[in-house]
Z-matrix of the N, CA and C atoms (Angstrom, degrees):
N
C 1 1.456
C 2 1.531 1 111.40
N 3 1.328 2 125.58 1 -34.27
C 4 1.034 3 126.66 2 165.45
C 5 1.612 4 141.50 3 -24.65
N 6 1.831 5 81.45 4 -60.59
C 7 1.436 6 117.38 5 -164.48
C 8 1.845 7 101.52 6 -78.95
N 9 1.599 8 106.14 7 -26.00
C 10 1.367 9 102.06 8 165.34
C 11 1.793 10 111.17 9 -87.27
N 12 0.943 11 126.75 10 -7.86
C 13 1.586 12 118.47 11 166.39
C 14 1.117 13 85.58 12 -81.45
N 15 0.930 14 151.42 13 -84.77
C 16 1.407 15 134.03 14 -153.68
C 17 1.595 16 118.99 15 -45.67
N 18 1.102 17 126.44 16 -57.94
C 19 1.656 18 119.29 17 168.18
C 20 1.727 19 111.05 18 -51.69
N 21 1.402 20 126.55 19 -25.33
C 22 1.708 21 115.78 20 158.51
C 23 1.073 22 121.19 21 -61.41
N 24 1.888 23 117.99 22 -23.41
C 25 1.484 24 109.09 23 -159.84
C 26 1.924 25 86.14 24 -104.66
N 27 1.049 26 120.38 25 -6.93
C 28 1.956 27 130.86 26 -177.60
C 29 2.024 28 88.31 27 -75.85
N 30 1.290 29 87.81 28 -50.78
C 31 1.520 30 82.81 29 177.53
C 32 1.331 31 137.88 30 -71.66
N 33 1.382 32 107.55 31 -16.71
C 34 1.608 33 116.75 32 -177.92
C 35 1.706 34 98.33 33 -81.43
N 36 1.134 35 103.80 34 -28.66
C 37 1.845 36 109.96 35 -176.57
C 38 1.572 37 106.36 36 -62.56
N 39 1.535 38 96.80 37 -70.01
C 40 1.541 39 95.40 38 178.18
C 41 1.338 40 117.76 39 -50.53
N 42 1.508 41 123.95 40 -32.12
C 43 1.444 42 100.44 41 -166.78
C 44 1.756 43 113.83 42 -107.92
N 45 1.699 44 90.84 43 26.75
C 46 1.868 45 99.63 44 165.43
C 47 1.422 46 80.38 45 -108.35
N 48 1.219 47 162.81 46 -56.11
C 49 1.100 48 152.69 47 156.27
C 50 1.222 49 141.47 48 -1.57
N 51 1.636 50 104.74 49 -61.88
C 52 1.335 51 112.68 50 157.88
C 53 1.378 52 121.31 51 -97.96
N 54 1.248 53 135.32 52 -2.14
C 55 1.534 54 132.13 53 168.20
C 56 1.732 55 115.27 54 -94.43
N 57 1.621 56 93.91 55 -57.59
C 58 1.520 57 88.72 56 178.42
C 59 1.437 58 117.68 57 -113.05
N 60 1.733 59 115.16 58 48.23
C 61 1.176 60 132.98 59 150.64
C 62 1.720 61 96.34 60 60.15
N 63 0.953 62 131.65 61 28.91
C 64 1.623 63 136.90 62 -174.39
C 65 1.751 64 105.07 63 -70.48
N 66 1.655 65 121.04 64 144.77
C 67 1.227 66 113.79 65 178.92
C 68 1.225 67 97.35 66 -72.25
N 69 1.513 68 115.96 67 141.49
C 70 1.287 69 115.36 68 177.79
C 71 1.798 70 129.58 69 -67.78
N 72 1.264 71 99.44 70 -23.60
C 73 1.710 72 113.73 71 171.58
C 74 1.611 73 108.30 72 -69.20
N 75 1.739 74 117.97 73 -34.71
C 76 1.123 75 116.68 74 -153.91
C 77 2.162 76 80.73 75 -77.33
N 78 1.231 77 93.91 76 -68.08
C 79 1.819 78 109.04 77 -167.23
C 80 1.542 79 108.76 78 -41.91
N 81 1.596 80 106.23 79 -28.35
C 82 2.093 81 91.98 80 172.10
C 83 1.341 82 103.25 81 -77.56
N 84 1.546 83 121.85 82 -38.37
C 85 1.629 84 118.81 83 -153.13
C 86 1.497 85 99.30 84 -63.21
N 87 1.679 86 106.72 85 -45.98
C 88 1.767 87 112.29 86 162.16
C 89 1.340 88 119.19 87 -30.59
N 90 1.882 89 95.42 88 -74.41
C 91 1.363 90 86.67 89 -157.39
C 92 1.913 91 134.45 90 -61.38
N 93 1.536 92 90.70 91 -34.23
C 94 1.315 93 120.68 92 151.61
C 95 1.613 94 121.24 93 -19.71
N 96 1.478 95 96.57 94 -65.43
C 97 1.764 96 95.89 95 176.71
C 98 1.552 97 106.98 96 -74.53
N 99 1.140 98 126.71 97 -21.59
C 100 1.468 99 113.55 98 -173.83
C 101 1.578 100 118.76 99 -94.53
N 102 1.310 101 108.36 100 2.28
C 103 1.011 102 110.18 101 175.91
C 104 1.503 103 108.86 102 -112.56
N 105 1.084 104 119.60 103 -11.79
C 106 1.287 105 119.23 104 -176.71
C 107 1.725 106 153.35 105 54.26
N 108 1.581 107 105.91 106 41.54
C 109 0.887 108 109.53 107 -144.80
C 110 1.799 109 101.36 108 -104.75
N 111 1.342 110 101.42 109 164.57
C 112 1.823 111 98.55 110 -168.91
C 113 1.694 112 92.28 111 -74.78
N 114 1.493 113 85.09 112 174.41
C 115 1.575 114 100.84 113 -177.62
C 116 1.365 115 123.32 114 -68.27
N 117 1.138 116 131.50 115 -0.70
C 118 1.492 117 141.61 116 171.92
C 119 1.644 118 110.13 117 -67.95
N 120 1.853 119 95.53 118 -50.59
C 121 1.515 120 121.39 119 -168.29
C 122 1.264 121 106.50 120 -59.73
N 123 1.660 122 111.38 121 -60.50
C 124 0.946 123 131.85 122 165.18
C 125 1.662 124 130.13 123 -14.75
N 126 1.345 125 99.91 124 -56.68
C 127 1.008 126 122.34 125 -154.69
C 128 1.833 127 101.94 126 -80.43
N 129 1.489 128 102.95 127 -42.77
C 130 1.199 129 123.19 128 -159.10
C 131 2.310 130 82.28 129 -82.37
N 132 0.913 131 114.01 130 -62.79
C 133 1.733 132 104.20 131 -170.68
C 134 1.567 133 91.68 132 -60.19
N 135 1.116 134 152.61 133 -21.04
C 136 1.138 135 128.35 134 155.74
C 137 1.425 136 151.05 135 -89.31
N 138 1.449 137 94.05 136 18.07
C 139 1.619 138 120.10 137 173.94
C 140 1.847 139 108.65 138 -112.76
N 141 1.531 140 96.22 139 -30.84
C 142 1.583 141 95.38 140 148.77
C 143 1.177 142 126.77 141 -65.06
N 144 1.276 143 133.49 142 -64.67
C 145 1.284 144 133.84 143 163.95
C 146 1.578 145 120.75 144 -0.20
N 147 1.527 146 78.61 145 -93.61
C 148 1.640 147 108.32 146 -167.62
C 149 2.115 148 95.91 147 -52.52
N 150 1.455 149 125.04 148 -58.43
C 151 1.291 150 116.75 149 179.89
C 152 1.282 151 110.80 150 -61.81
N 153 1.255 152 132.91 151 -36.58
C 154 1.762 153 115.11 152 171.37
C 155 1.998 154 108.35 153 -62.16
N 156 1.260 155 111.07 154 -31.59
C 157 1.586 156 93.53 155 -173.98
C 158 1.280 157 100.00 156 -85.70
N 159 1.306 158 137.01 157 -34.41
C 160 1.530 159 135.06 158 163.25
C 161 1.390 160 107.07 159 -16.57
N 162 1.682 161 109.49 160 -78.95
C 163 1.078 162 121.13 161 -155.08
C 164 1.833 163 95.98 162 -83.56
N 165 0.930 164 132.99 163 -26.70
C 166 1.779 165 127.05 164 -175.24
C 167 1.204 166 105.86 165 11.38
N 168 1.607 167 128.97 166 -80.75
C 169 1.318 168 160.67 167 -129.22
C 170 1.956 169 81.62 168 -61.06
N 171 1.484 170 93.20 169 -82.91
C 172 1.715 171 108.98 170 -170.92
C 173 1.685 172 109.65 171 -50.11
N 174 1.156 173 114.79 172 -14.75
C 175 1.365 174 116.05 173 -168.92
C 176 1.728 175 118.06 174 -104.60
N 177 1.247 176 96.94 175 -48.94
C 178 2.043 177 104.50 176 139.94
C 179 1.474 178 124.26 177 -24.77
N 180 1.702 179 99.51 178 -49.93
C 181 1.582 180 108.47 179 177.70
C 182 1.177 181 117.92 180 -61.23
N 183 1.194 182 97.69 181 -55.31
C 184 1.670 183 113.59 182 -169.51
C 185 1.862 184 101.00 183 -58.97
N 186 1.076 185 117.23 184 -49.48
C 187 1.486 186 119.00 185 -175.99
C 188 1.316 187 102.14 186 -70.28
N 189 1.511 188 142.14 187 -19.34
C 190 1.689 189 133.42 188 -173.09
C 191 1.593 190 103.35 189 -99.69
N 192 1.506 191 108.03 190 -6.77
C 193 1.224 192 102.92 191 -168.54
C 194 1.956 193 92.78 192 -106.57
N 195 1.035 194 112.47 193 -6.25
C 196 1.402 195 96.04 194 -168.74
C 197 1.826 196 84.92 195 -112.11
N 198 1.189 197 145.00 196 -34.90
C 199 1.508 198 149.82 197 -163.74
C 200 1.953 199 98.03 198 -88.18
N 201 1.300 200 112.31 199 56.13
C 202 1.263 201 110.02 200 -171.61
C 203 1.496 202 113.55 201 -46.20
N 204 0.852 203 125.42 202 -53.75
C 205 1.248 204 146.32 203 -167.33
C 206 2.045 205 117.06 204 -60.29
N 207 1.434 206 91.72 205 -20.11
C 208 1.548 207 107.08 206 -153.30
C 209 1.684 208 106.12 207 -120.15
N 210 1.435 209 132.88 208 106.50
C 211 1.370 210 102.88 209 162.16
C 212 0.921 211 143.94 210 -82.10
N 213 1.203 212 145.44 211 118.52
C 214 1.634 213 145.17 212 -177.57
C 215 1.408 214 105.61 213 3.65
N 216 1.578 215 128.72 214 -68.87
C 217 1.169 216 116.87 215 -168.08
C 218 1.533 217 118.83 216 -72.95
N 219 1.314 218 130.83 217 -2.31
C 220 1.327 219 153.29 218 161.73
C 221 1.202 220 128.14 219 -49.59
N 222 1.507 221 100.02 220 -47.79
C 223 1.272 222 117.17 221 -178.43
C 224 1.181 223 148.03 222 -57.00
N 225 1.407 224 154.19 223 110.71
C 226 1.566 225 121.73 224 -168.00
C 227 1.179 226 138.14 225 -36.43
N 228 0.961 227 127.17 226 115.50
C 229 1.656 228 135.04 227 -144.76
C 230 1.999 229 96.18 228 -53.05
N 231 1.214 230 98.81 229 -51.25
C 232 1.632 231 93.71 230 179.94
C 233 1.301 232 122.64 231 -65.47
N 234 1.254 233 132.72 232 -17.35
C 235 1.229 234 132.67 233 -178.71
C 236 1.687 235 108.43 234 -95.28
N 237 1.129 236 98.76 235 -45.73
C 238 1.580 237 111.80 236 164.32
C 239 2.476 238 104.03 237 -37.16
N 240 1.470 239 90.05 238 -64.24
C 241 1.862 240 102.11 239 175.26
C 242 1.784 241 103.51 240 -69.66
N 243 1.263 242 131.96 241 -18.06
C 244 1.134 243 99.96 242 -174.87
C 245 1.506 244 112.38 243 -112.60
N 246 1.884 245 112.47 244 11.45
C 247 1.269 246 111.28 245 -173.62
C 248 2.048 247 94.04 246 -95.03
N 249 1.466 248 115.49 247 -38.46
C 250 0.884 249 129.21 248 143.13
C 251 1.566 250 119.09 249 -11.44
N 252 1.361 251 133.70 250 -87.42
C 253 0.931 252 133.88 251 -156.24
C 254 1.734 253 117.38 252 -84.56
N 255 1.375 254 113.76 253 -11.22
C 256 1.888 255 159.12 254 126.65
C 257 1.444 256 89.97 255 -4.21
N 258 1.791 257 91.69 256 -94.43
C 259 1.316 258 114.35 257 -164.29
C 260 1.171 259 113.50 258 -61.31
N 261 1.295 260 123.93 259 -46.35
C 262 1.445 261 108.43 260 167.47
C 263 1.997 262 138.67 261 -46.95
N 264 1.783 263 87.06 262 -23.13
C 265 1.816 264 82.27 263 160.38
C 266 0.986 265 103.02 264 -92.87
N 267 1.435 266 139.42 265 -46.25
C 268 1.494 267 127.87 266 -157.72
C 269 1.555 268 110.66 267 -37.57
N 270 2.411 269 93.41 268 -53.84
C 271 1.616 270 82.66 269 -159.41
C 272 1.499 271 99.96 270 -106.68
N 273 1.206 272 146.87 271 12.05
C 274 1.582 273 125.43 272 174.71
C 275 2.002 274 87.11 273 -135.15
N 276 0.943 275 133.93 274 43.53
C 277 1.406 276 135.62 275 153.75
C 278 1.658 277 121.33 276 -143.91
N 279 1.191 278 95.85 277 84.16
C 280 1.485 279 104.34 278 -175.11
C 281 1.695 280 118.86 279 -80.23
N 282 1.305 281 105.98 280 8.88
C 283 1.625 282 113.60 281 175.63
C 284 1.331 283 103.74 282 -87.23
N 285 1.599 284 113.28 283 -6.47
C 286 1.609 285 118.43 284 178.65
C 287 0.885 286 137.75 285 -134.04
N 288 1.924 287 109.13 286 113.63
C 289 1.973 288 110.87 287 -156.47
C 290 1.471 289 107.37 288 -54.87
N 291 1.240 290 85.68 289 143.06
C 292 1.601 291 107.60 290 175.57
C 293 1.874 292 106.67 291 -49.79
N 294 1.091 293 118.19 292 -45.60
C 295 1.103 294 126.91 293 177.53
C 296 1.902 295 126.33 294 -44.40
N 297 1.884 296 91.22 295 -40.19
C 298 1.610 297 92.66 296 -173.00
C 299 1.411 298 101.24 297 -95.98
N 300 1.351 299 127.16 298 -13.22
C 301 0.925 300 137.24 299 -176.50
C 302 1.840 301 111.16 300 -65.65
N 303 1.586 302 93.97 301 -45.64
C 304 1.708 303 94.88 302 177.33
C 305 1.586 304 107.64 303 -73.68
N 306 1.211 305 113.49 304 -24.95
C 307 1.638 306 122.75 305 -157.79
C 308 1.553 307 97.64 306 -83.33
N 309 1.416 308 124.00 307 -38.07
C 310 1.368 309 122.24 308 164.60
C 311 1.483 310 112.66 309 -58.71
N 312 1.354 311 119.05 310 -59.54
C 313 1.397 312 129.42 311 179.95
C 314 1.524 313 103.60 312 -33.20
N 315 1.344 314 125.35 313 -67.16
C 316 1.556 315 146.33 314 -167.70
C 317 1.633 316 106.99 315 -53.63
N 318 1.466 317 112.32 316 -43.93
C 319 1.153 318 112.99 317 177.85
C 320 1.885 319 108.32 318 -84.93
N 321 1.191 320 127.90 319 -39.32
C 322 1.448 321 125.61 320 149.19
C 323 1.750 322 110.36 321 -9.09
N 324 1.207 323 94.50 322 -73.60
C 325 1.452 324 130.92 323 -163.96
C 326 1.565 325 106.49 324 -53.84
N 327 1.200 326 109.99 325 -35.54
C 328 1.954 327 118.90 326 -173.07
C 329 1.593 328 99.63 327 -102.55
N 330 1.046 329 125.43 328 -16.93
C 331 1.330 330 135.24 329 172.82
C 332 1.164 331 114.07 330 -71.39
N 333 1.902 332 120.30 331 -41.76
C 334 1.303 333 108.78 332 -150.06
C 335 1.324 334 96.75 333 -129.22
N 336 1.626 335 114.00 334 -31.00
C 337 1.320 336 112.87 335 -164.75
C 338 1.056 337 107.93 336 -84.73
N 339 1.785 338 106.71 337 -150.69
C 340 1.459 339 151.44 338 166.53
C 341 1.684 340 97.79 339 -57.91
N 342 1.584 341 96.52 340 159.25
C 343 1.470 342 110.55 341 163.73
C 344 1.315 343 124.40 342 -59.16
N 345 1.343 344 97.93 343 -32.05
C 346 1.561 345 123.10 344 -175.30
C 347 1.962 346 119.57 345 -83.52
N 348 1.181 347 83.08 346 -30.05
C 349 1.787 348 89.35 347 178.73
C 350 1.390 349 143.69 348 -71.73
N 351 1.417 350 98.68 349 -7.43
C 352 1.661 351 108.03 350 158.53
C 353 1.467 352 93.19 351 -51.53
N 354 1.497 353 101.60 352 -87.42
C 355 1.932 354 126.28 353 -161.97
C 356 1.371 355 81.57 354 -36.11
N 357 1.163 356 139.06 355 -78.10
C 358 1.218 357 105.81 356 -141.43
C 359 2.000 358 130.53 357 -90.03
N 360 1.637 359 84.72 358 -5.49
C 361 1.631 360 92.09 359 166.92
C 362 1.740 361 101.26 360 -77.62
N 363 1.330 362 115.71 361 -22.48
C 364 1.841 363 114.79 362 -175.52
C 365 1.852 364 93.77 363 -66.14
N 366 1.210 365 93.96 364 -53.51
C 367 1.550 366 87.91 365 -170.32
C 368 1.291 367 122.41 366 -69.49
N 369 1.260 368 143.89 367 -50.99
C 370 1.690 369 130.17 368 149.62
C 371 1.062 370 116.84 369 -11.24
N 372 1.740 371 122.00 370 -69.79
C 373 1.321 372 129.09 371 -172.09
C 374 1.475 373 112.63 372 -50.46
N 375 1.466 374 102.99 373 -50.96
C 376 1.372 375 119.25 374 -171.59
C 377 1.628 376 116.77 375 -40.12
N 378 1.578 377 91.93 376 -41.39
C 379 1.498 378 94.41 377 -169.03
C 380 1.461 379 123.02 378 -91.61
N 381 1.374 380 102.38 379 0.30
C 382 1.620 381 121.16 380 176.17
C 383 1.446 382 108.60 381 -82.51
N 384 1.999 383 102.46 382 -50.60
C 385 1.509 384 93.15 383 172.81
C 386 1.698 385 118.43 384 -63.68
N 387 1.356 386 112.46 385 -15.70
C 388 1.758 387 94.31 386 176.94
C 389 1.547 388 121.89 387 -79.40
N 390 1.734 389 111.96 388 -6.48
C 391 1.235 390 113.30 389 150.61
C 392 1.354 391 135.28 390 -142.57
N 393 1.865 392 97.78 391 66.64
C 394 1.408 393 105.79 392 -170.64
C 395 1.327 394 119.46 393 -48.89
N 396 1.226 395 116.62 394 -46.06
C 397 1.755 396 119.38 395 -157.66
C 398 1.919 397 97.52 396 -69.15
N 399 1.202 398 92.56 397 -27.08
C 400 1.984 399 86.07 398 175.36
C 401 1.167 400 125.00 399 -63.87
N 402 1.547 401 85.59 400 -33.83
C 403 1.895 402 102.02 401 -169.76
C 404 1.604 403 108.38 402 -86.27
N 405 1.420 404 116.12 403 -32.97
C 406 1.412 405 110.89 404 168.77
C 407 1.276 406 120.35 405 -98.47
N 408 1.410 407 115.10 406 13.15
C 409 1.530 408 133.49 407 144.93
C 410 1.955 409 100.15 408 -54.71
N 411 1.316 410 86.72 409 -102.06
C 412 1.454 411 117.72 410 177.33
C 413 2.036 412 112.26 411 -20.19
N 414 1.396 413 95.43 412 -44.06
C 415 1.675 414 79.91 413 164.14
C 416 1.238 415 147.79 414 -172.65
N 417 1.414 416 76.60 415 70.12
C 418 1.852 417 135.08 416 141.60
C 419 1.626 418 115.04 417 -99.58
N 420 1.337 419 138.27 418 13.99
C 421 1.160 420 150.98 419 -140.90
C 422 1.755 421 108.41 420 152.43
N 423 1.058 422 106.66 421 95.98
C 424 1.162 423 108.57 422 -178.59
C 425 1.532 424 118.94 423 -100.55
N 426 1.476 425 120.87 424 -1.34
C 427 1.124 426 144.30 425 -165.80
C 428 1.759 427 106.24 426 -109.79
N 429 1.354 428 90.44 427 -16.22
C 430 1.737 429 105.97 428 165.33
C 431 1.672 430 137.00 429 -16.77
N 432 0.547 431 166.02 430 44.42
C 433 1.381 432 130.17 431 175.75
C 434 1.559 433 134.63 432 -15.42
N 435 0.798 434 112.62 433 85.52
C 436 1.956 435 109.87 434 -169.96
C 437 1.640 436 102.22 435 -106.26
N 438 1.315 437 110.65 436 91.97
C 439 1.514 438 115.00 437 167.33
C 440 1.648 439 116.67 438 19.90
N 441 1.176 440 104.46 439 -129.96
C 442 1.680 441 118.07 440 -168.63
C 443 1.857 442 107.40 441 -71.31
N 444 1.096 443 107.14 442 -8.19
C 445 1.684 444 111.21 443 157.28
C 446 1.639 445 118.41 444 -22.06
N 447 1.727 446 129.31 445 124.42
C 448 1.227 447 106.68 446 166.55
C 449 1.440 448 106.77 447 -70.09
N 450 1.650 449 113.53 448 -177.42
C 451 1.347 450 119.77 449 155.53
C 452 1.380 451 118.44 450 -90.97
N 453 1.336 452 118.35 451 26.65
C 454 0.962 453 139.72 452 123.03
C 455 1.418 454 120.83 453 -12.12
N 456 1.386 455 108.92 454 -74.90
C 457 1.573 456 126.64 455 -163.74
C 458 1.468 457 106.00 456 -66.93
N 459 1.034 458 97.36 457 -31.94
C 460 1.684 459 103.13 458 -175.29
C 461 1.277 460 121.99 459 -49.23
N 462 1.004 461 133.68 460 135.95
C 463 1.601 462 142.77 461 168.64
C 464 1.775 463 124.53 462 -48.87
């Protein structure tokens, strides 16, 4: 239970971050104290954090390339932050099954969003986990070849 307060409070960061342009050091150190979580928690929403905005760039991709229909900035701002912070365990945190990773995401998603934003944060994710090793090929290696990938992904 922890480890999911902590991905709500990973999420409140990113999405003062990306909505109301918040410094990101200032909005964890915030959110952090107001939520109050032990140092484990802590530790863990702030290694989310900081690795989902690290990686943004590659992880944007991955979500514009799989949401054909949708552009990133289009998107519901929360589903947009919680596919984001998703993808960031799926593909550069391998201490974390792909599985709880979507199952947190999904519940994110019914918590915060749209009616619609489970299904469709399940389905993005969904389709990344059926080809993780491409996708955390592809970007960790952007120069990759990753199978059925558009060039899209490409840099």
């Amino acid at each position: 239970m922890s480890r999911r307060r902590a991905r709500e409070a990973a999420l409140m960061v990113l999405f003062q971050v990306d909505v109301g342009g918040a410094v990101p050091e200032e909005a964890l150190e915030r959110t952090l104290a107001e939520w109050r979580l032990g140092n484990a928690s802590r530790e863990f929403a702030t290694s989310l954090v900081l690795g989902t905005l690290a990686y943004r760039p590659q992880i944007d991709r991955v979500i514009e390339e799989l949401s054909q229909r949708w552009r990133l900035e289009r998107m519901n701002r929360v589903d947009r932050n919680v596919m984001r912070l998703a993808l960031y365990e799926l593909l550069f945190r391998q201490d974390i099954p792909p599985a709880v990773a979507i199952n947190e995401a999904v519940e994110l998603a019914k918590r915060y969003g749209g009616e619609e934003s489970p299904r469709f944060v399940n389905g993005i994710l969904g389709k990344v986990a059926e080809n993780l090793s491409l996708y955390r090929e592809k970007v960790i290696d952007p120069t990759a070849e990753a199978g059925g990938l558009s060039s899209k992904l490409q840099p």
